[in-house]
C-alpha positions in Angstrom: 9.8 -43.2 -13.0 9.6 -40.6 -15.6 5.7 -40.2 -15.0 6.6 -39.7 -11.3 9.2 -36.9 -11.9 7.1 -35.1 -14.0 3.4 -35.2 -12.0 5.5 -33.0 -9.1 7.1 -31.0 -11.3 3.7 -29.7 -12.9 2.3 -29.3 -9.9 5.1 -26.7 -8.8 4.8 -25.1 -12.1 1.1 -24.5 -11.8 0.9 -23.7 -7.9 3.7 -20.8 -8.9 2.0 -19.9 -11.8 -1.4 -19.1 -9.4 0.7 -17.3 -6.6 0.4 -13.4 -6.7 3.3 -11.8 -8.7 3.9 -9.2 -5.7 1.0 -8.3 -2.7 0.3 -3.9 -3.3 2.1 -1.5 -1.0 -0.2 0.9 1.3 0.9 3.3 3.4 -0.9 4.9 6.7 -0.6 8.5 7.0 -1.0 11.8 9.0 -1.5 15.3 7.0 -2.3 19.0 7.9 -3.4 21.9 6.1 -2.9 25.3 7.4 -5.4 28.4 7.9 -7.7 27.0 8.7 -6.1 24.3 10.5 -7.3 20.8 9.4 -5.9 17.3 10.0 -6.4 13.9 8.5 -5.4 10.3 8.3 -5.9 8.4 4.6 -4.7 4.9 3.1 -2.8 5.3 0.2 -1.4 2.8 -2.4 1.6 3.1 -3.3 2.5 0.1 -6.0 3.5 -3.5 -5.7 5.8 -3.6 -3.4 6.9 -1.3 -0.9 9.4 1.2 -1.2 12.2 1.9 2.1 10.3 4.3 4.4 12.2 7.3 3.1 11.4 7.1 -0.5 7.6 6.0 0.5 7.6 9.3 2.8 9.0 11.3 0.1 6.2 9.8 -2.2 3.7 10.2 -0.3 4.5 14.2 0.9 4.9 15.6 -3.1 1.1 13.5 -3.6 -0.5 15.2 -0.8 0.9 18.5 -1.6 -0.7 18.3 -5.3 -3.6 18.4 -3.0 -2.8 21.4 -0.6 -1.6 19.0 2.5 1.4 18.7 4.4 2.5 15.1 5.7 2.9 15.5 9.2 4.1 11.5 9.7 3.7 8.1 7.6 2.4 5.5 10.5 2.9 2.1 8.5 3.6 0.8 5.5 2.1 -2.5 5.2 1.2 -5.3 1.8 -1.8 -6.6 1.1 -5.5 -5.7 1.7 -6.4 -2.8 4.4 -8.8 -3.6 7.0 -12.4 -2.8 7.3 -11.3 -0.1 10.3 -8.7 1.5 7.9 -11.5 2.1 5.3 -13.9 3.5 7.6 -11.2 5.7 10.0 -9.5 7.0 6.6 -13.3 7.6 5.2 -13.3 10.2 2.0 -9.4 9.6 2.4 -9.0 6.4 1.7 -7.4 5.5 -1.5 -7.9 9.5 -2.3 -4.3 10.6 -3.2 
């Protein structure tokens, strides 16, 4: 009985063990620059887990402005790996800022 018990319970143990501690945060994004006027979308990642839209935006708006850009919208946060479409839409912007 005690063999039966304990065959389950190491089983849990190693099957939480080999899950992901948390899947990462990215976000989808719109930004501008001004004179001359340029737009572009990027992917950025923005930790483990994500943040409540506000605090993401927030996040997001001071990184791009290190880099001369004004957010203009976030369109998704969203965990775990981007698609091959977000990679090649966000091109030189992806994973940039």
């Amino acid at each position: 009985m005690k063999t039966l018990l304990t065959l389950p319970a190491a089983a849990l143990a190693l099957a939480l063990a080999a899950a992901p501690a948390g899947a990462a945060c990215y976000a989808e994004y719109k930004a501008k620059q001004d004179n001359p006027l340029k737009l572009h979308y990027g992917v950025m990642e923005l930790g483990n887990a994500c943040p409540p839209r506000g605090e993401a935006q927030a996040q997001i708006a001071a990184r791009l402005q290190r880099g001369g850009w004004v957010l203009l919208n976030v369109i998704s946060l969203f965990e775990g790996t981007p698609s091959k479409a977000q990679q090649q839409n966000a091109g030189s912007n992806f994973l940039r800022y």
